[in-house]
GUGUDO-344566 format. One record per residue (C-alpha): residue in one letter; x, y, z; residue number from 1. Coordinates in nm, 2 decimals. Example, Ala and Ser with C-alpha at 12.3 -4.5 7.8 and 13.67 -1.06 7.14 Angstrom:
BEGIN
<sefi = A | x = 1.23 | y = -0.45 | z = 0.78 | marti = 1>
<sefi = S | x = 1.37 | y = -0.11 | z = 0.71 | marti = 2>
***
This chain:
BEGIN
<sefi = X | x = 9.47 | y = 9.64 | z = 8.68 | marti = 1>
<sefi = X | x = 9.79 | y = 9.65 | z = 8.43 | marti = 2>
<sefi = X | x = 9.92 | y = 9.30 | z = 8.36 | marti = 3>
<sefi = X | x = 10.21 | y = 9.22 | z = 8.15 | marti = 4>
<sefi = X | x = 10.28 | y = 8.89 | z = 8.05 | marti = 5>
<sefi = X | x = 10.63 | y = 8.80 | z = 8.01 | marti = 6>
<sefi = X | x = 10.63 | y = 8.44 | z = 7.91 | marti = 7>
<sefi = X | x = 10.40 | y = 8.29 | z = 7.53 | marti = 8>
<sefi = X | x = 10.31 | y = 7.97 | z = 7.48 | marti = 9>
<sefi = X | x = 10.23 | y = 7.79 | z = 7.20 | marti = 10>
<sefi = X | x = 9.94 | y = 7.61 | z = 7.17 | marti = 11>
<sefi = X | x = 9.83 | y = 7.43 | z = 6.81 | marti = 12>
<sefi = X | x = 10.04 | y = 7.70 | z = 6.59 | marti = 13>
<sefi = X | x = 9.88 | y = 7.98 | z = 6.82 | marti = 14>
<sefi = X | x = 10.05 | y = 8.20 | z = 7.07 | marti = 15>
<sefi = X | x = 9.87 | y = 8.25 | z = 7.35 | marti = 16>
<sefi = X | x = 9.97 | y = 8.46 | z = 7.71 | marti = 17>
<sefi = X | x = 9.98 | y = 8.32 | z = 8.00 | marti = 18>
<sefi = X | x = 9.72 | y = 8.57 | z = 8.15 | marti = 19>
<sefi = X | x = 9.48 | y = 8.52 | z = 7.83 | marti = 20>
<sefi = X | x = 9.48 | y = 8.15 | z = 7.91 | marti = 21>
<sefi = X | x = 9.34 | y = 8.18 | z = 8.24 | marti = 22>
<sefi = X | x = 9.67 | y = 8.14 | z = 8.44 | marti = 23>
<sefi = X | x = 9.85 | y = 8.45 | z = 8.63 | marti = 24>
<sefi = X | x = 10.02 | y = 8.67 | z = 8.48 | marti = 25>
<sefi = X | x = 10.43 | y = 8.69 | z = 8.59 | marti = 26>
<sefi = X | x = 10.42 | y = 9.14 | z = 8.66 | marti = 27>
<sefi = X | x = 10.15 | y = 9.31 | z = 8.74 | marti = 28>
<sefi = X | x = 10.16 | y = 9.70 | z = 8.89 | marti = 29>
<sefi = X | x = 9.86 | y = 9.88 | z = 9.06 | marti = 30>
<sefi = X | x = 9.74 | y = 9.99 | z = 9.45 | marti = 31>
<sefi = X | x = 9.86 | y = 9.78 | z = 9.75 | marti = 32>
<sefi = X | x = 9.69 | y = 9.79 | z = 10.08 | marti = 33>
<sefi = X | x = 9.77 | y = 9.63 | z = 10.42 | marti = 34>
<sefi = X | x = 9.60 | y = 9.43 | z = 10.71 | marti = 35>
<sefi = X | x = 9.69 | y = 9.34 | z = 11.07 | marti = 36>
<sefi = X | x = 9.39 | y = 9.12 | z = 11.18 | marti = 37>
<sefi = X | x = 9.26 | y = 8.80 | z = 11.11 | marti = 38>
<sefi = X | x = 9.32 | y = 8.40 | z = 11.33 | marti = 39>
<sefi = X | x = 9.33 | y = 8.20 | z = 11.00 | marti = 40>
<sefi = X | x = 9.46 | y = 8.24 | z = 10.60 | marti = 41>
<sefi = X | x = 9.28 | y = 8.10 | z = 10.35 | marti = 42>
<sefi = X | x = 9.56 | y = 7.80 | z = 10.34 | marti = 43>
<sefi = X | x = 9.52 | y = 7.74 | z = 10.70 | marti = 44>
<sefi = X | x = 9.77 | y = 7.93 | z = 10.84 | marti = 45>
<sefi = X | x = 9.76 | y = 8.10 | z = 11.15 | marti = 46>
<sefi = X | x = 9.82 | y = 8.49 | z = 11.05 | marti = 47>
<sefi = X | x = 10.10 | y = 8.67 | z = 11.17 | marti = 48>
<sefi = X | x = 10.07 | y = 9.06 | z = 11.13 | marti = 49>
<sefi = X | x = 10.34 | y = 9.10 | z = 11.18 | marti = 50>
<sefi = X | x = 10.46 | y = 8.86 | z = 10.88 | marti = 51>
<sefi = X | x = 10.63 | y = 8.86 | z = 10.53 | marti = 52>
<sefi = X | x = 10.28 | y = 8.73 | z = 10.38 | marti = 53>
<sefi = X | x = 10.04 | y = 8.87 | z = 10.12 | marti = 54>
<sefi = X | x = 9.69 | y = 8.79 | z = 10.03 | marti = 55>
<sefi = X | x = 9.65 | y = 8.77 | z = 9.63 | marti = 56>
<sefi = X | x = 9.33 | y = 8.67 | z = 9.45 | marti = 57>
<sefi = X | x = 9.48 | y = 8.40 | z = 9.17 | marti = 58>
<sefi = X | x = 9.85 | y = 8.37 | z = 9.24 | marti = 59>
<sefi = X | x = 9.89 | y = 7.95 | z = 9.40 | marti = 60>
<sefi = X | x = 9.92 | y = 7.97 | z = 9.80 | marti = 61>
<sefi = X | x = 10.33 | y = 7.96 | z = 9.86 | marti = 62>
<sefi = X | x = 10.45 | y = 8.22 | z = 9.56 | marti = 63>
<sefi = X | x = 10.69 | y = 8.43 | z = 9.63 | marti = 64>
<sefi = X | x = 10.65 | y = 8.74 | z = 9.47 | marti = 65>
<sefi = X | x = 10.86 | y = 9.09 | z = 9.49 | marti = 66>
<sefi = X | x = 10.67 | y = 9.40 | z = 9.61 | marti = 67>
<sefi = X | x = 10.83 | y = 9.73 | z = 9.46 | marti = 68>
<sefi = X | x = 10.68 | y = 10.04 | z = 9.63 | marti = 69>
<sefi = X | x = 10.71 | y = 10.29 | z = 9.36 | marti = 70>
<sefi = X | x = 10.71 | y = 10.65 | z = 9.56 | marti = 71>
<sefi = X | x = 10.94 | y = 10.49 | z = 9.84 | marti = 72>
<sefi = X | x = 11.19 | y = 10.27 | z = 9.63 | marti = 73>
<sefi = X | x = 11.19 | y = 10.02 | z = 9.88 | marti = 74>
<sefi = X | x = 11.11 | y = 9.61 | z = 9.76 | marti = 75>
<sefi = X | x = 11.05 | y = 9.31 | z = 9.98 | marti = 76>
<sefi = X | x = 10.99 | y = 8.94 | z = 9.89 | marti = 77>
<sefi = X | x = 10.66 | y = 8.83 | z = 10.05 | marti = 78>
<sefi = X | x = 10.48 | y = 8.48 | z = 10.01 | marti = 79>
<sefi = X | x = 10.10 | y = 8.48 | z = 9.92 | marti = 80>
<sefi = X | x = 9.92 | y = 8.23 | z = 10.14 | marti = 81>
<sefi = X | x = 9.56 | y = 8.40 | z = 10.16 | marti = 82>
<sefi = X | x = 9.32 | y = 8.55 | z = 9.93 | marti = 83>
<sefi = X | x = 9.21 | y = 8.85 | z = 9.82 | marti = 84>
<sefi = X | x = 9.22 | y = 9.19 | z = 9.85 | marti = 85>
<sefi = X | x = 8.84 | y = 9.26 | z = 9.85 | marti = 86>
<sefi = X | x = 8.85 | y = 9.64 | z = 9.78 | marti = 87>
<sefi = X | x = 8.76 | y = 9.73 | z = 9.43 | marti = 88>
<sefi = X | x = 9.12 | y = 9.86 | z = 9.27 | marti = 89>
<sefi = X | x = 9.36 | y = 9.69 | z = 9.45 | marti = 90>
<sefi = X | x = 9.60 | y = 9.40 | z = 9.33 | marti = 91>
<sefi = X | x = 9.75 | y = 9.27 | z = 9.68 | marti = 92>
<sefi = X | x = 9.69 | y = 9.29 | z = 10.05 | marti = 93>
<sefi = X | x = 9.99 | y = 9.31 | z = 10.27 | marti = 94>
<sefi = X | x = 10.04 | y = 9.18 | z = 10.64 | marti = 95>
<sefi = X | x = 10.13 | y = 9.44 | z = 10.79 | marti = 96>
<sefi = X | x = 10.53 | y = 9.38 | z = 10.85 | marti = 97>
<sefi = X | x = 10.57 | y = 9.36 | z = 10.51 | marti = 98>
<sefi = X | x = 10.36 | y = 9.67 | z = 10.43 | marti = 99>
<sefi = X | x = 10.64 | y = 9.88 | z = 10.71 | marti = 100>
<sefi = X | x = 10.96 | y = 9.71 | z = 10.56 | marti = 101>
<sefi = X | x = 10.80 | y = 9.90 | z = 10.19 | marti = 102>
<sefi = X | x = 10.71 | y = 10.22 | z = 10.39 | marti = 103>
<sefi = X | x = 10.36 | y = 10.20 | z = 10.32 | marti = 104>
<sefi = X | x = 10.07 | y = 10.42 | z = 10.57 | marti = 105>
<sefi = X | x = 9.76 | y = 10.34 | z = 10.36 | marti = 106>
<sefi = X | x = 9.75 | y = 10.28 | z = 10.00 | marti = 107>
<sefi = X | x = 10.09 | y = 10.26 | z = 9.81 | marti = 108>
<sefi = X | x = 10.13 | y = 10.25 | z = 9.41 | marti = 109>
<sefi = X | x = 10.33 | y = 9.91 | z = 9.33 | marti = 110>
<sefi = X | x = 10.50 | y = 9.68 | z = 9.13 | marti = 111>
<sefi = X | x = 10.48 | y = 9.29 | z = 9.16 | marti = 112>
<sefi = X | x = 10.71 | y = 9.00 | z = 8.98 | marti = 113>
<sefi = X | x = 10.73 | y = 8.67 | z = 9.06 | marti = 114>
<sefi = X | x = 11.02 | y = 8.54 | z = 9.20 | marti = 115>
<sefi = X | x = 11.00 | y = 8.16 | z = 9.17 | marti = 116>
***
């Protein structure tokens, strides 16, 4: 997984990441894959497959974060209200509509930032 901080804080003189001090880091790119079942998120939600939601394994439950699919071009805005993914390699789970609106089949290459 490639992380890049893009915020330092200072902490008695030293200057620490964000990602080195346990929180998550602000960009990260790697592999994104999708899902289309499930009744429940991890916050309680009922899933919609259909949705503009993503499963991430440390980002808080509500985060909206912007997917950039690399080989497609295409970027969508999805909020993160479950965990994971659980496959080794991967850095976010997509519902499924928000894994078509990025033209993904299976596994896609991408780029994440968080938006607010």
């Amino acid at each position: 997984m490639n992380m890049k901080p893009v915020r330092t804080v200072a902490v008695l003189g030293t200057a620490l990441t964000l990602a080195s001090i346990g929180l998550p880091a602000m960009a990260q790119t790697g592999a994104a894959s999708w899902y289309a079942s499930g009744s429940r998120t991890a916050n309680g939600e009922r899933f919609n497959p259909n949705g503009m939601t993503a499963a991430h394994r440390t980002l808080p439950f509500g985060t909206r974060v912007r997917v950039h699919n690399t080989s497609t071009g295409r970027s969508v805005v999805v909020r993160i209200n479950d965990r994971g993914p659980f496959a080794h390699g991967r850095i976010i789970d997509l519902a499924r509509g928000s894994a078509r609106a990025l033209g993904m089949g299976g596994v896609a290459k991408v780029a994440l930032t968080v938006v607010d």
